[in-house]
ZADOMAR-582413 format. One record per residue (C-alpha): residue in one letter; residue number from 1; chain; x, y, z. Coordinates in nm, 3 decimals, padded with zeros to 5 digits. Example, Ala and Ser with C-alpha at 12.3 -4.5 7.8 and 13.67 -1.06 7.14 Angstrom:
BEGIN
> A; 1; A; 01.230; -00.450; 00.780
> S; 2; A; 01.367; -00.106; 00.714
***
This chain:
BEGIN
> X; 1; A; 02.075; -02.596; 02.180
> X; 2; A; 01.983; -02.200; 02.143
> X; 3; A; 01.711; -02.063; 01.988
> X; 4; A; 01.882; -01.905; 01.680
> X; 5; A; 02.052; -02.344; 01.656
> X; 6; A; 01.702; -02.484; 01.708
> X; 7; A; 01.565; -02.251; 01.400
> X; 8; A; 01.796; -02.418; 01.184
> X; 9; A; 01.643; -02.769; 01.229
> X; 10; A; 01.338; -02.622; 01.167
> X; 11; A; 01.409; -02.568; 00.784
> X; 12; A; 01.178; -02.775; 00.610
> X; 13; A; 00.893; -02.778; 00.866
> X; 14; A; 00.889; -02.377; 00.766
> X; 15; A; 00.874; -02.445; 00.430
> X; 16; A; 00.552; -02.708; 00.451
> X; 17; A; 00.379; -02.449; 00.676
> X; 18; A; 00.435; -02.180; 00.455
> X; 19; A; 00.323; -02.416; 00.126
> X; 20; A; 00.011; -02.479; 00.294
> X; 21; A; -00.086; -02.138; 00.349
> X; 22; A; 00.002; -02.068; -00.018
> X; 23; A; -00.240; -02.307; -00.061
> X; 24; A; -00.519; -02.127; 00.141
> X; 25; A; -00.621; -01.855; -00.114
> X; 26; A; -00.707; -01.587; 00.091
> X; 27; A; -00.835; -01.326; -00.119
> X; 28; A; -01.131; -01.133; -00.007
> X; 29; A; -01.445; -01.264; -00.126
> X; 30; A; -01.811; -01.202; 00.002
> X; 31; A; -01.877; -01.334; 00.325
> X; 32; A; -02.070; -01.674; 00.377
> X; 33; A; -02.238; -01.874; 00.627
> X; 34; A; -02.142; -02.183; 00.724
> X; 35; A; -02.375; -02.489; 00.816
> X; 36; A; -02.293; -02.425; 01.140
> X; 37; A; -02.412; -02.081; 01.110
> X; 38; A; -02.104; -01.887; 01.144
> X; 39; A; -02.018; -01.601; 00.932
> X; 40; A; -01.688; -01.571; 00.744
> X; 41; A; -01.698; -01.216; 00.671
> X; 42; A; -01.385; -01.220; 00.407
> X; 43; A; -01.480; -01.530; 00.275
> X; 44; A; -01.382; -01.905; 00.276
> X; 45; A; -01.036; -01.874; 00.140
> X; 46; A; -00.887; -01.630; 00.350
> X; 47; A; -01.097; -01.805; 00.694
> X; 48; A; -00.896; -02.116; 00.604
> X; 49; A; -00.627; -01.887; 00.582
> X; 50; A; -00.670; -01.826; 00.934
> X; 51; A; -00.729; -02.179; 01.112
> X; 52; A; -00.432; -02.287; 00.931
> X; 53; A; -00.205; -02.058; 01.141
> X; 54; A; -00.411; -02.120; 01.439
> X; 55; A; -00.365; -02.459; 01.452
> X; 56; A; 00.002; -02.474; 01.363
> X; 57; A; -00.031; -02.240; 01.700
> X; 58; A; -00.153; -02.517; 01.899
> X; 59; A; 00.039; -02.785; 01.766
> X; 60; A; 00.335; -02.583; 01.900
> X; 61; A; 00.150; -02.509; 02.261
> X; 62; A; 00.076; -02.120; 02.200
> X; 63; A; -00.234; -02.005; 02.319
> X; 64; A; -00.481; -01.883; 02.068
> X; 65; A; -00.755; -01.638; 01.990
> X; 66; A; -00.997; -01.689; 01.687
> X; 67; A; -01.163; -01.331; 01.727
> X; 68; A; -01.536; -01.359; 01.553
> X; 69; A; -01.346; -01.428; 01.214
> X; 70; A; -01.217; -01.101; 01.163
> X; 71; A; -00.906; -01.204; 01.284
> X; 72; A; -00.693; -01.381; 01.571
> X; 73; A; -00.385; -01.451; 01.743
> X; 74; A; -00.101; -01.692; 01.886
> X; 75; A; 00.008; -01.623; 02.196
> X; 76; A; 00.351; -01.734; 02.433
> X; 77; A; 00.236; -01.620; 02.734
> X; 78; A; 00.456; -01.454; 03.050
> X; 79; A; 00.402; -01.522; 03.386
> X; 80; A; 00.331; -01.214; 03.639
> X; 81; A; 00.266; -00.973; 03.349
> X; 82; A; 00.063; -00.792; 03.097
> X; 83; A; 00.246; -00.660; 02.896
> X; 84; A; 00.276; -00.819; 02.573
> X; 85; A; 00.509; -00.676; 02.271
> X; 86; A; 00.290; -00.783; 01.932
> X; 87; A; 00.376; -00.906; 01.593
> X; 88; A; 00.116; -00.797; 01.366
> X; 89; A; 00.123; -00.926; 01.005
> X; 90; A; -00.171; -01.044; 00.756
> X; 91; A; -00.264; -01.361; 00.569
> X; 92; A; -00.448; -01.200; 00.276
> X; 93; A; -00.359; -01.122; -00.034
> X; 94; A; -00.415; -00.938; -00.333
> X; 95; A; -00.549; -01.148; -00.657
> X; 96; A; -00.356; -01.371; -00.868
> X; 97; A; -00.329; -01.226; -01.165
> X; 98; A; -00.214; -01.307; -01.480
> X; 99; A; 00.105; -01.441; -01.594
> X; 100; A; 00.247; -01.635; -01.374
> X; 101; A; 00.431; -01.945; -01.469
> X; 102; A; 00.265; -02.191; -01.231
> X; 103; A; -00.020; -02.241; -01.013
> X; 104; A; -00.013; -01.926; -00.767
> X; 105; A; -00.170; -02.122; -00.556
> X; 106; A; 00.111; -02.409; -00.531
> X; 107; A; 00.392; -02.297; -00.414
> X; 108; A; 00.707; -02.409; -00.637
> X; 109; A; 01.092; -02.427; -00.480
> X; 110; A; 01.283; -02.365; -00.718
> X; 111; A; 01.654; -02.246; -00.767
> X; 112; A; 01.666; -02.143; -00.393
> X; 113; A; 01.342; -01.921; -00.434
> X; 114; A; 01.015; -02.009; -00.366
> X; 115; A; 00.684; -01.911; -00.561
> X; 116; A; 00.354; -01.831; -00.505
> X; 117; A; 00.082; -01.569; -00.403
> X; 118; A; 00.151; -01.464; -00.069
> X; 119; A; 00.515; -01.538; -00.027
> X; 120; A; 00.664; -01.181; 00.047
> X; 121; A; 00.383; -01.023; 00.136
> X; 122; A; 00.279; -01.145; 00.395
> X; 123; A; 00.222; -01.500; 00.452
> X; 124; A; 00.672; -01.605; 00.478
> X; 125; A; 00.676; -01.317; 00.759
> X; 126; A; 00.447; -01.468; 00.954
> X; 127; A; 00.523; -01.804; 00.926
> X; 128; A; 00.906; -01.683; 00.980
> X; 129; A; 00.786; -01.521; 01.338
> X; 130; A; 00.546; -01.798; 01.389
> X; 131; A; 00.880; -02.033; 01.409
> X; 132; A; 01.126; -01.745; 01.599
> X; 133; A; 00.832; -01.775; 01.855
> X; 134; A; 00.827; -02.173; 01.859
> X; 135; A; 01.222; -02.175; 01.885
> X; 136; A; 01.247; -01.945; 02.184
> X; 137; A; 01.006; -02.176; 02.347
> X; 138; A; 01.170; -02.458; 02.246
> X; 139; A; 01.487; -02.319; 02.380
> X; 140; A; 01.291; -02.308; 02.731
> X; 141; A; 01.321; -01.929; 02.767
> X; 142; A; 01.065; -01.791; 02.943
> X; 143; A; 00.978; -01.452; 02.847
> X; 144; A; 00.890; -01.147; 03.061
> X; 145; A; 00.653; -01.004; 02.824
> X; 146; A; 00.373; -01.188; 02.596
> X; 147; A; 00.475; -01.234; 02.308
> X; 148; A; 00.163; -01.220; 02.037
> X; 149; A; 00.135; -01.271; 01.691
> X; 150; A; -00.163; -01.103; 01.549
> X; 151; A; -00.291; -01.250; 01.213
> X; 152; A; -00.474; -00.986; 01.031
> X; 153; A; -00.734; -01.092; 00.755
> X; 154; A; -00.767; -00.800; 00.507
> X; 155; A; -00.480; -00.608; 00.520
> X; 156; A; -00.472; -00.554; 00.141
> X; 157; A; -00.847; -00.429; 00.092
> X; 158; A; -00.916; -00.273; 00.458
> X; 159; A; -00.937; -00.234; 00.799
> X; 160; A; -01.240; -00.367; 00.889
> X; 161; A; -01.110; -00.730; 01.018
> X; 162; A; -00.803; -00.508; 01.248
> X; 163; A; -01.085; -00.256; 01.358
> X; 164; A; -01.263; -00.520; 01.521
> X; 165; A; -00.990; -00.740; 01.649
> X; 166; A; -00.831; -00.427; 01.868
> X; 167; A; -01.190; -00.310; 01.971
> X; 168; A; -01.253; -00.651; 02.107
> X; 169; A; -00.946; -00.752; 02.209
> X; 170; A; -00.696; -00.422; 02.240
> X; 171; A; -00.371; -00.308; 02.146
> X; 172; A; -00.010; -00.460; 02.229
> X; 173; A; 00.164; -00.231; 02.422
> X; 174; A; 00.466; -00.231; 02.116
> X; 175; A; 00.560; -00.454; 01.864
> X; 176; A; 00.643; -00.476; 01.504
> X; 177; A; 00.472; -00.548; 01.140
> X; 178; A; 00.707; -00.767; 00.946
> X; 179; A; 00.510; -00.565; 00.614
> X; 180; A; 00.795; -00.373; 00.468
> X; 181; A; 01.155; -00.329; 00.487
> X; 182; A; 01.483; -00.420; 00.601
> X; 183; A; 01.662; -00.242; 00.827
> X; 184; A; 01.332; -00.052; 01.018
> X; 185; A; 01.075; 00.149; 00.902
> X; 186; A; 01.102; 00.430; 01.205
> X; 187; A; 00.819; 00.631; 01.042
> X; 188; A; 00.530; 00.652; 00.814
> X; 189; A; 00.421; 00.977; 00.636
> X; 190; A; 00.083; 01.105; 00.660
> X; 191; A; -00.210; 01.029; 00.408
> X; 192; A; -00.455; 01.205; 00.284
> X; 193; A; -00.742; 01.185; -00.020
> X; 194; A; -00.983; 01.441; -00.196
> X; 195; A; -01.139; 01.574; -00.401
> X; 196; A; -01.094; 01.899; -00.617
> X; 197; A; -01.432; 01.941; -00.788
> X; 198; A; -01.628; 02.236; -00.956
> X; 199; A; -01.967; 02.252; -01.079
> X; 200; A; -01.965; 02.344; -01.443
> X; 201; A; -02.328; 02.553; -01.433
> X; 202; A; -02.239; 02.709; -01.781
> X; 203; A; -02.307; 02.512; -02.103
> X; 204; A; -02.129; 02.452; -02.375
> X; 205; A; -02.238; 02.627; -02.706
> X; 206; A; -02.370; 02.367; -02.971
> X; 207; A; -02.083; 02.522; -03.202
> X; 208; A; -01.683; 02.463; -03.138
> X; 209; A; -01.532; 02.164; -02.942
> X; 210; A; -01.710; 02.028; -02.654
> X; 211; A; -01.616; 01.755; -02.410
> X; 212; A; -01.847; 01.544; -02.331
> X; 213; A; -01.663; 01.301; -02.110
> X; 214; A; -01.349; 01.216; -01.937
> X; 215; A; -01.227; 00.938; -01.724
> X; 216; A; -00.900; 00.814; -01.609
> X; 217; A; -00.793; 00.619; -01.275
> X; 218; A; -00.875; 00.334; -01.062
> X; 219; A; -00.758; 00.426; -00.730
> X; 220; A; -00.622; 00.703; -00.546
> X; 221; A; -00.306; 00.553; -00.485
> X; 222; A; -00.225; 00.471; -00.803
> X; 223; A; -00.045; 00.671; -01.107
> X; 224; A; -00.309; 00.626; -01.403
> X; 225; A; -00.146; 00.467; -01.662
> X; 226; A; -00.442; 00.515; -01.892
> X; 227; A; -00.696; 00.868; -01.934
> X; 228; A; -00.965; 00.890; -02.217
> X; 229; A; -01.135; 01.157; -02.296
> X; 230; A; -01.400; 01.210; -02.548
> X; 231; A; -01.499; 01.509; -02.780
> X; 232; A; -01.718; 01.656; -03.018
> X; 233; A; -01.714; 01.889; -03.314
> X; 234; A; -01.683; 01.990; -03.700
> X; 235; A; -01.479; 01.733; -03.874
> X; 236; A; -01.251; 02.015; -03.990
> X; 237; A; -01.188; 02.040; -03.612
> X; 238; A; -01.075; 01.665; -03.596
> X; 239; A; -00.828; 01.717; -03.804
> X; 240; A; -00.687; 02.008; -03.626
> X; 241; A; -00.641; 01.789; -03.298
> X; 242; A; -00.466; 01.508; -03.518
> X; 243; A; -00.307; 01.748; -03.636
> X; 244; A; -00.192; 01.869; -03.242
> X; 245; A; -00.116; 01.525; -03.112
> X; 246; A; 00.160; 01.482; -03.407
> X; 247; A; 00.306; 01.795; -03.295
> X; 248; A; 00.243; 01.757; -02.942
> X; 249; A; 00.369; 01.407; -02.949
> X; 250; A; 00.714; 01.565; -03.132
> X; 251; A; 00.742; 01.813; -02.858
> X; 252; A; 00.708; 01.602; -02.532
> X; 253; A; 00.788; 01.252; -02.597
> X; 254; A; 00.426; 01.180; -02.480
> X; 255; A; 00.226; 00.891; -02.560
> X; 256; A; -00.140; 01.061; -02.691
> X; 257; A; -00.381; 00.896; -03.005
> X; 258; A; -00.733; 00.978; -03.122
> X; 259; A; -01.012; 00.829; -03.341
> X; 260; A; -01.316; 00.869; -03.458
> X; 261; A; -01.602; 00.699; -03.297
> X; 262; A; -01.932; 00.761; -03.431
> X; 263; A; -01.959; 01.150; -03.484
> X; 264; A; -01.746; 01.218; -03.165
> X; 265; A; -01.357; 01.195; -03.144
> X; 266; A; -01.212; 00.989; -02.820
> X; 267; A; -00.845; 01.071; -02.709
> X; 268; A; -00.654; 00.836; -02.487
> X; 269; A; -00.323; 00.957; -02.328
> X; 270; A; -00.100; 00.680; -02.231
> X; 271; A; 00.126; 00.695; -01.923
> X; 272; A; 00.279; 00.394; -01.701
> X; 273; A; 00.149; 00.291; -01.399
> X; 274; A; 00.321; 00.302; -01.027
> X; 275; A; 00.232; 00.324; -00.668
> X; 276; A; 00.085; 00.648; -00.560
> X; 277; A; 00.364; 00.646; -00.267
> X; 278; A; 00.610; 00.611; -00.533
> X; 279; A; 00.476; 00.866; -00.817
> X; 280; A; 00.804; 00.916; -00.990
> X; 281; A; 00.829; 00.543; -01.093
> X; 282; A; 00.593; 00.598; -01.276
> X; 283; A; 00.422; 00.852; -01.580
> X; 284; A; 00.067; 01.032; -01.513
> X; 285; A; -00.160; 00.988; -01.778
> X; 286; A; -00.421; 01.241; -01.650
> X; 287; A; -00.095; 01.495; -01.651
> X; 288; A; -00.011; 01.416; -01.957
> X; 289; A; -00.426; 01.406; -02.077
> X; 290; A; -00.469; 01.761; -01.918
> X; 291; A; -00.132; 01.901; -02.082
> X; 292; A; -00.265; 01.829; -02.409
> X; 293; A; -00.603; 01.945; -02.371
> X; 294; A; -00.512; 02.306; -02.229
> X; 295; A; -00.363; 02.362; -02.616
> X; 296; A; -00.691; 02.308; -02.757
> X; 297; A; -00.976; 02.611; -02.690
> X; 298; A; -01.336; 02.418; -02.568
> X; 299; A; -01.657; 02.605; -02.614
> X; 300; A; -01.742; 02.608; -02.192
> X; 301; A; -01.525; 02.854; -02.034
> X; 302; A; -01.546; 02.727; -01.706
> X; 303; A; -01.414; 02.391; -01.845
> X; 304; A; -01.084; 02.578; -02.033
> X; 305; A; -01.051; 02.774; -01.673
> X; 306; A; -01.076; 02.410; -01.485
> X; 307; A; -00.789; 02.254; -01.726
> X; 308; A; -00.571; 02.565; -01.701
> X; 309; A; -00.623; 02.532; -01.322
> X; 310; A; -00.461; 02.212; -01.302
> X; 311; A; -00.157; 02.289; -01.577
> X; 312; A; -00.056; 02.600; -01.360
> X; 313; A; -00.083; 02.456; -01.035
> X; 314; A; -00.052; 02.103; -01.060
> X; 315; A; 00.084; 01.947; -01.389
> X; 316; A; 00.377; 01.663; -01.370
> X; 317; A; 00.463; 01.827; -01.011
> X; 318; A; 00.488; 01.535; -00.731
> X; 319; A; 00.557; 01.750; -00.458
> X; 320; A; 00.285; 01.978; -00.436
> X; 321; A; 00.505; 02.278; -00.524
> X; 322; A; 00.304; 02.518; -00.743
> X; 323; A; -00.036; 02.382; -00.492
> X; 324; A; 00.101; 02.568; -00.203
> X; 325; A; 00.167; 02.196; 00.003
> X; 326; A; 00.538; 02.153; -00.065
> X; 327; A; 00.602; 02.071; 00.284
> X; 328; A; 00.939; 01.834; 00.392
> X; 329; A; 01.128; 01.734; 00.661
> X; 330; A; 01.501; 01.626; 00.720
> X; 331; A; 01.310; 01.252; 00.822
> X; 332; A; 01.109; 01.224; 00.559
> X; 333; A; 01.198; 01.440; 00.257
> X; 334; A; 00.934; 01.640; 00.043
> X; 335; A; 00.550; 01.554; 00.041
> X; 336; A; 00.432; 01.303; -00.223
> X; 337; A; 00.109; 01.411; -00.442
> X; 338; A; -00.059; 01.193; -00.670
> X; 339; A; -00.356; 01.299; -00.869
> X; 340; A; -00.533; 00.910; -00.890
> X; 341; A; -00.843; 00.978; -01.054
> X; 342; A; -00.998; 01.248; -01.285
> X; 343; A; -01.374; 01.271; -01.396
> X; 344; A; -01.462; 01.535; -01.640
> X; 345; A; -01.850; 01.574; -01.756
> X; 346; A; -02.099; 01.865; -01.899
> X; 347; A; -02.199; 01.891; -01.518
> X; 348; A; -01.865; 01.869; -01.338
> X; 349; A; -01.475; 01.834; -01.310
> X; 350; A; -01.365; 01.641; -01.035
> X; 351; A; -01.001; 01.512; -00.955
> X; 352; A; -00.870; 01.279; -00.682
> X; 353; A; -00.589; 01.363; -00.499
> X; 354; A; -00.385; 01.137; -00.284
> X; 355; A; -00.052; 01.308; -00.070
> X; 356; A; 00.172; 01.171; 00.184
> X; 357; A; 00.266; 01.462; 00.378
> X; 358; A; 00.599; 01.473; 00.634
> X; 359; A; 00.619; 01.321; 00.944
> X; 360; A; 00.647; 01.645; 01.113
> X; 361; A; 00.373; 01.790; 00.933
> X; 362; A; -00.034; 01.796; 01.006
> X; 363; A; -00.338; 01.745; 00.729
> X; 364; A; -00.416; 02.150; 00.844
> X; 365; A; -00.097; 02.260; 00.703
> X; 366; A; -00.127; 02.060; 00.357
> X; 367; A; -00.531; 02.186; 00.340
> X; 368; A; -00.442; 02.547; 00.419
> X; 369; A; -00.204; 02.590; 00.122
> X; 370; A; -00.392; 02.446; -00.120
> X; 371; A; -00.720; 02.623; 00.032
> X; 372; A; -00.482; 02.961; -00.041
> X; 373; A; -00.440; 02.880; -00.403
> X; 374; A; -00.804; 02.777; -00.462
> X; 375; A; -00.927; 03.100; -00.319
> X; 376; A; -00.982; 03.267; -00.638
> X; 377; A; -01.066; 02.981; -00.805
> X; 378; A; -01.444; 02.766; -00.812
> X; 379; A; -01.316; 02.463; -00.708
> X; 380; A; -01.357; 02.314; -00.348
> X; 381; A; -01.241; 02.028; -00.142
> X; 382; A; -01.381; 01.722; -00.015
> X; 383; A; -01.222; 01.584; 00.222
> X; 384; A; -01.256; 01.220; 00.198
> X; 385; A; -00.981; 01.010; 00.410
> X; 386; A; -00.678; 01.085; 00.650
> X; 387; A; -00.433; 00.896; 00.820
> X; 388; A; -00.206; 01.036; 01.088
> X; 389; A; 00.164; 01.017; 01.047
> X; 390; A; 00.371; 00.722; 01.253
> X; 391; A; 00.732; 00.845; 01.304
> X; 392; A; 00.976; 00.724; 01.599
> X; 393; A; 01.305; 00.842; 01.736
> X; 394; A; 01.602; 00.694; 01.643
> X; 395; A; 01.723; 00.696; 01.998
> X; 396; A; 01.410; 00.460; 02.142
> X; 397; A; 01.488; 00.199; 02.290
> X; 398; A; 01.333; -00.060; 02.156
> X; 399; A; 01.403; 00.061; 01.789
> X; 400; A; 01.772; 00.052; 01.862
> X; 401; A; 01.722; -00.323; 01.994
> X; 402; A; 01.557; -00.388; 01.625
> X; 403; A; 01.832; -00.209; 01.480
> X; 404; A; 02.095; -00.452; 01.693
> X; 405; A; 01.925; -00.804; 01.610
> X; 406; A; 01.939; -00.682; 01.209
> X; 407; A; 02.298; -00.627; 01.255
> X; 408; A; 02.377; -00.909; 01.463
> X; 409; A; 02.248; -01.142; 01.173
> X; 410; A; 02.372; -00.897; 00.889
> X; 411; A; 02.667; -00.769; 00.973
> X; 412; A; 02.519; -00.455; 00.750
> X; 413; A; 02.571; -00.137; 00.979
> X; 414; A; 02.553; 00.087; 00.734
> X; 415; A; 02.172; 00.092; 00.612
> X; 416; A; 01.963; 00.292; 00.850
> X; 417; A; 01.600; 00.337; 00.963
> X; 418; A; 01.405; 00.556; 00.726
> X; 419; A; 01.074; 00.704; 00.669
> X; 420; A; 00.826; 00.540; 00.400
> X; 421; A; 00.515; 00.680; 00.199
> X; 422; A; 00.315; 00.365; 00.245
> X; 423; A; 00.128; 00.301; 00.535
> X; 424; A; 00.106; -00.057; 00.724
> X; 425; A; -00.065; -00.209; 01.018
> X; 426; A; 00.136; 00.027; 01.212
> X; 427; A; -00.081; 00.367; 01.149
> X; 428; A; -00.345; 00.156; 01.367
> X; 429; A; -00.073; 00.083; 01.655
> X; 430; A; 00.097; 00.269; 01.949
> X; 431; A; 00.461; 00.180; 01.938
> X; 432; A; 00.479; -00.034; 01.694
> X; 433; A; 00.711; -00.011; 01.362
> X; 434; A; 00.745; -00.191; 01.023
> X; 435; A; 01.060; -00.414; 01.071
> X; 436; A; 01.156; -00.613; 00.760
> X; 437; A; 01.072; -00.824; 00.540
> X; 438; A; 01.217; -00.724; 00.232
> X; 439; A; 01.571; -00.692; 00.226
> X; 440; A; 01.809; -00.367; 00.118
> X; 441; A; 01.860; -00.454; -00.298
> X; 442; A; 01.631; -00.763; -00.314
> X; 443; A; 01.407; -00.765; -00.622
> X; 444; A; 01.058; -00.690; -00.517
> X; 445; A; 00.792; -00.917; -00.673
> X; 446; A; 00.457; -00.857; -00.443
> X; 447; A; 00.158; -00.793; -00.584
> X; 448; A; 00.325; -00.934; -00.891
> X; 449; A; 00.326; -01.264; -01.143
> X; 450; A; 00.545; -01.522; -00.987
> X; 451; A; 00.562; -01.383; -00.649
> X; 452; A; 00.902; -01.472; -00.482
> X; 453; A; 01.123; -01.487; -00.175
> X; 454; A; 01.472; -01.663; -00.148
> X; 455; A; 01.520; -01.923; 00.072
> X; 456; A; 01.820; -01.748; 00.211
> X; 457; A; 01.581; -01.436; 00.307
> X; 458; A; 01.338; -01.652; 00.438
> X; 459; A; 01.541; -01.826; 00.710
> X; 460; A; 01.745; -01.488; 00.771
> X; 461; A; 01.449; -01.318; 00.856
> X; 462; A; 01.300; -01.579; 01.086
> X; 463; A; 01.636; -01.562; 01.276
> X; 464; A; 01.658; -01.136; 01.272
> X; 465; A; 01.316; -01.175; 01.472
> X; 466; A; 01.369; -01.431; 01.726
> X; 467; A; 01.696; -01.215; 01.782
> X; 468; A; 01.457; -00.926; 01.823
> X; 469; A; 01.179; -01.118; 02.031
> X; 470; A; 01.467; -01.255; 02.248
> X; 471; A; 01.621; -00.862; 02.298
> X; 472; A; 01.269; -00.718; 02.371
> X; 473; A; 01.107; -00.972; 02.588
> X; 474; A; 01.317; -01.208; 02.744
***
């Protein structure tokens, strides 16, 4: 029997493996000490998480590595070699959430899907290259490279547990993260996040409108679905703004409503929330807050100069094209800007900024446009996180061996690798690519209620990688 006939006996073994690391919920938590005075630094859940996998590794004659906690591996070893092409994919996930329909914590099979937190993303990968592993063994094929999978532990919050696994135990030489999508993810834009903050050293006269706060965001990579800001003055000045937001409302479509609270006035602009990689999803309510606030005249100057500031050079723009960044490439298309985070007080104006800049491009050429623009302006930069672009040729030769075990078990020929804004295990990797496990026009339900993935998808995909694993190492 071959290895791609062997993986279809092993149908409902898969799906108990993958059930019981539903089961594990691996969500970071604080680290704890265990009786025998080991630390679990991302807590018990996402450990167990962990010496699941590792054991189904020995119970199918792998090697394995349990690397202080922070992370591990199962190994197929090759005789006469070092070289070792790696799988790396992650067993934590994000929270559960609300409104789901069962346990997210159980997983349910139901109507050829099966549910649960972890699922897609990222626990039926592995468990899907866990088995394309045990069936090329199984098929007595002896490889000519190791063949590793590398179980990260928080993927979703960090680096921290990948960090130490590579400085302790090193890098593959190439490999893949099953962390994205079907066909091949050849290349991964660059990211950057700052700051743009000013000092507001003038204060605002006790007459006219003042703001005395602002706030909108949660993370960098995220559209704000949400900004609030609050103000102050005459009542007769109240109702001018209420006033504004019918008219501004009538105007743009825009979601904006006030109220009185105490002797101050608070303002919330409401937007819709989406992925910072995908900012056109999705509507910014710190656009939308800033918009509406450049029509009304504040007492500080500096403020009205700081809100003009981002109107004229940022507003509902997601490609940095009035910021001076608006830098693309044939591979990856234009650069992505989201503005995350604002913070507005009587002492400063501060705005997080999160791009994903072209493959071909550098974090020097995004900082000197926008360093061009702010020139005559108070506001600087701080400069607070950057990863490097990933990007590989479409003529490689292991990426065209990817490309040839998805369309061996596809028959689709016509999707083609592409470029992503995200950024996956792969940014800490040489030679080593996203490569599935979503599927072209499958509904995407990670990080969602009911978390899914079709039973169909999850046995394709286990085959599409011990094609792959059988191309590349054997």
């Amino acid at each position: 029997m071959d290895y791609i006939e062997l993986l279809e006996t092993y149908h409902e073994e898969m799906l108990e493996t993958l059930g019981e690391s539903v089961a594990c919920p691996s969500v970071l938590a604080p680290a704890v000490k265990t009786t025998a005075g080991d630390i679990l630094p991302f807590g018990r859940g996402v450990h167990d998480a962990l010496e699941h996998m590792l054991c189904k590794g020995v119970d199918m004659g792998f090697e394995i590595c349990n690397c202080d906690n922070y992370g591990g591996h199962i190994e197929m070893k090759a005789e006469g070699t070092d070289e070792t092409f790696g799988i790396v994919a992650h067993l934590d996930v994000v929270p559960e959430g609300s409104g789901w329909s069962s346990d997210p914590f159980r997983m349910v099979n139901k109507d050829g899907f099966v549910y649960g937190r972890g699922v897609s993303d990222d626990k039926g990968p592995a468990v899907a290259c866990l088995y394309a592993m045990k069936a090329i063994k199984e098929a007595g094929i002896v490889p000519k490279k190791n063949i590793r999978l590398v179980l990260g532990l928080d993927e979703e919050t960090g680096k921290i547990g990948m960090e130490h696994y590579i400085e302790r135990i090193g890098r593959p030489d190439m490999g893949i993260t099953p962390d994205a999508d079907f066909p091949l993810v050849n290349g991964e834009m660059g990211i950057l996040i700052f700051d743009l903050a000013q000092k507001l050293t003038r204060q605002a006269t006790k007459e006219g409108l003042r703001l005395t706060k602002l706030e909108a965001g949660v993370a960098p990579n995220a559209v704000p679905a949400t900004a609030k800001a609050v103000v102050t003055a005459e009542p007769a000045v109240y109702e001018l703004i209420r006033e504004r937001i019918v008219q501004y409302k009538l105007e743009t479509g825009h979601e904006i409503k006030a109220k009185k609270q105490g002797t101050s006035y608070v303002i919330e602009a409401q937007g819709l929330a989406a992925h910072g990689a995908e900012p056109q999803l999705g509507k910014n309510a710190i656009s939308i807050m800033m918009d509406f606030l450049g029509r009304l005249q504040f007492s500080n100057d500096e403020l009205n100069e700081f809100i003009a500031f981002y109107n004229d050079f940022i507003g509902f723009d997601l490609h940095g094209e009035r910021l001076g960044c608006e830098l693309s490439d044939e591979a990856s298309g234009k650069l992505i800007l989201n503005v995350g985070m604002a913070q507005i007080n009587d002492g400063i104006a501060q705005l997080t900024v999160n791009i994903r800049y072209p493959v071909s491009s550098n974090a020097e050429a995004v900082y000197a446009g926008i360093e061009e623009k702010l020139s005559e302006y108070k506001i600087g930069i701080v400069k607070n996180y950057h990863e490097g672009p990933v990007y590989m040729d479409t003529d490689n030769p292991m990426l065209r061996m990817l490309m040839d075990a998805y369309i061996e078990e596809t028959g689709d020929s016509d999707s083609k690798p592409f470029v992503i804004g995200g950024g996956t295990y792969a940014k800490m990797f040489d030679k080593l690519l996203a490569f599935g496990a979503q599927f072209p026009g499958e509904e995407n339900t990670m990080h969602q209620a009911d978390e899914k993935l079709s039973l169909e998808s999850f046995y394709k995909m286990a085959r599409i990688y011990a094609r792959a694993i059988y191309k590349i190492c054997c």
